[in-house]
MARKOL-108604 format. One line per field, with one value per residue (C-alpha): y, z, x; residue number from 1. Coordinates in nm, 2 decimals. Last residue first. Layout:
<pts>
py = Y,...
pz = Z,...
px = X,...
n = NUM,...
</pts>
This chain:
<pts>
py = 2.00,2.22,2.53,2.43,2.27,2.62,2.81,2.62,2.60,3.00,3.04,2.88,2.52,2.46,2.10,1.82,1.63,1.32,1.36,1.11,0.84,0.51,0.38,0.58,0.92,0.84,1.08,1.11,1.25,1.40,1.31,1.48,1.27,1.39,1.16,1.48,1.61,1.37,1.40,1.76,1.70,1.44,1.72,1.96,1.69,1.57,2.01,2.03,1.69,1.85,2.17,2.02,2.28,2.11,1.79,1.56,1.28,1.32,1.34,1.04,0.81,0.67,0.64,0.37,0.48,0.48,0.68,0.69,0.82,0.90,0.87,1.13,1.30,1.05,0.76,0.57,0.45,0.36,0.24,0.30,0.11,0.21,0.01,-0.18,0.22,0.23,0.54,0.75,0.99,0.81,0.57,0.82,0.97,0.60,0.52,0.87,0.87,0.49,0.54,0.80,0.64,0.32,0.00
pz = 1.61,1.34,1.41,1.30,0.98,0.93,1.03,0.76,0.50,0.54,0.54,0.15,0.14,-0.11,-0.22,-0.03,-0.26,-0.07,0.06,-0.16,0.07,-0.03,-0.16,-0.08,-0.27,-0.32,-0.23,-0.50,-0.37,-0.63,-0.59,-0.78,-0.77,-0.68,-0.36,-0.11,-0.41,-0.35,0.07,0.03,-0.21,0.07,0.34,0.08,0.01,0.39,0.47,0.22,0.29,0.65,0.58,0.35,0.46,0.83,0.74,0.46,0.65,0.95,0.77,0.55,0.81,0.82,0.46,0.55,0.35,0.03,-0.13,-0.42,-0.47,-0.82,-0.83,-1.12,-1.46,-1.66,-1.47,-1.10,-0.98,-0.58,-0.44,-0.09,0.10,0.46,0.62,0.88,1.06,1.12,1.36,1.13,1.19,1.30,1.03,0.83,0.88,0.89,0.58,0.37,0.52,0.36,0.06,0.01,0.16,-0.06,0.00
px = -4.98,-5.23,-5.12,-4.72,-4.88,-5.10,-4.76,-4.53,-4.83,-4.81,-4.46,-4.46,-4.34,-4.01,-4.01,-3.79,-3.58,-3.45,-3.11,-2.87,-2.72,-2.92,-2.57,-2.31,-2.17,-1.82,-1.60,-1.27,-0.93,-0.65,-0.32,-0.07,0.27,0.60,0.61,0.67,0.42,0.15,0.14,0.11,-0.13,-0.28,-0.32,-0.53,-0.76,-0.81,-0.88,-1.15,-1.31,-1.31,-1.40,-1.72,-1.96,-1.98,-1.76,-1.74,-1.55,-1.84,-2.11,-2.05,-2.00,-2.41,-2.33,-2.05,-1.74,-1.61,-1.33,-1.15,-0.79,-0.70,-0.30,-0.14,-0.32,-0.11,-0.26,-0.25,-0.58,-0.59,-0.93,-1.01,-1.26,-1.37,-1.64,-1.41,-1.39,-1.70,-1.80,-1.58,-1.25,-1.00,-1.09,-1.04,-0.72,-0.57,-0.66,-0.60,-0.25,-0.21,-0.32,-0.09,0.20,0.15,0.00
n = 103,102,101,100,99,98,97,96,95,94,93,92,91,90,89,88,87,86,85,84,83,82,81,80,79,78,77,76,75,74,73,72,71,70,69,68,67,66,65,64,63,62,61,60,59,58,57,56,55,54,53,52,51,50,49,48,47,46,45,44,43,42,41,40,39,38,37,36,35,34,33,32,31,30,29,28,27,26,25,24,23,22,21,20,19,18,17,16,15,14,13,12,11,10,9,8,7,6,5,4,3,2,1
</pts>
């Protein structure tokens, strides 16, 4: 396994509730090393971050990582599957306060 890979491993199983969930995939072409990710949608959260800081801040780490190596590497999320939100249309205020009257 190498050094990149490996970084990315450890960082996030520190970081998830399931750590035996994690998959990483390592694709090396012209463009450098393609890092994909997969983790337990219930984990998602947590690699991602509040307004993705922490995917932010994991990316930024392993280019660091890439060029001590001299190799870009780039870092792929996979959505899980089941994760998407489910699309929830806009409501007016008014069916907000008739639904919060109604309770």
């Amino acid at each position: 396994m190498e050094q990149d890979q490996q970084f990315l491993e450890y960082v996030v199983k520190a970081l998830v509730d399931n750590p035996n969930d994690v998959k990483i995939n390592r694709v090396v072409d012209e463009m450098g090393v393609l890092l994909t990710l997969s983790v337990n949608k219930d984990d998602m959260g947590k690699v991602i971050g509040r307004s993705g800081q922490t995917a932010k801040a994991i990316r930024t780490i392993l280019r660091v990582v890439g060029m001590k190596n001299e190799a870009r590497v780039n870092l792929k999320i996979e959505e899980p599957e089941g994760g998407e939100r489910p699309y929830v249309p806009d409501r007016s205020v008014d069916d907000v306060i008739a639904d919060l009257k109604s309770e």
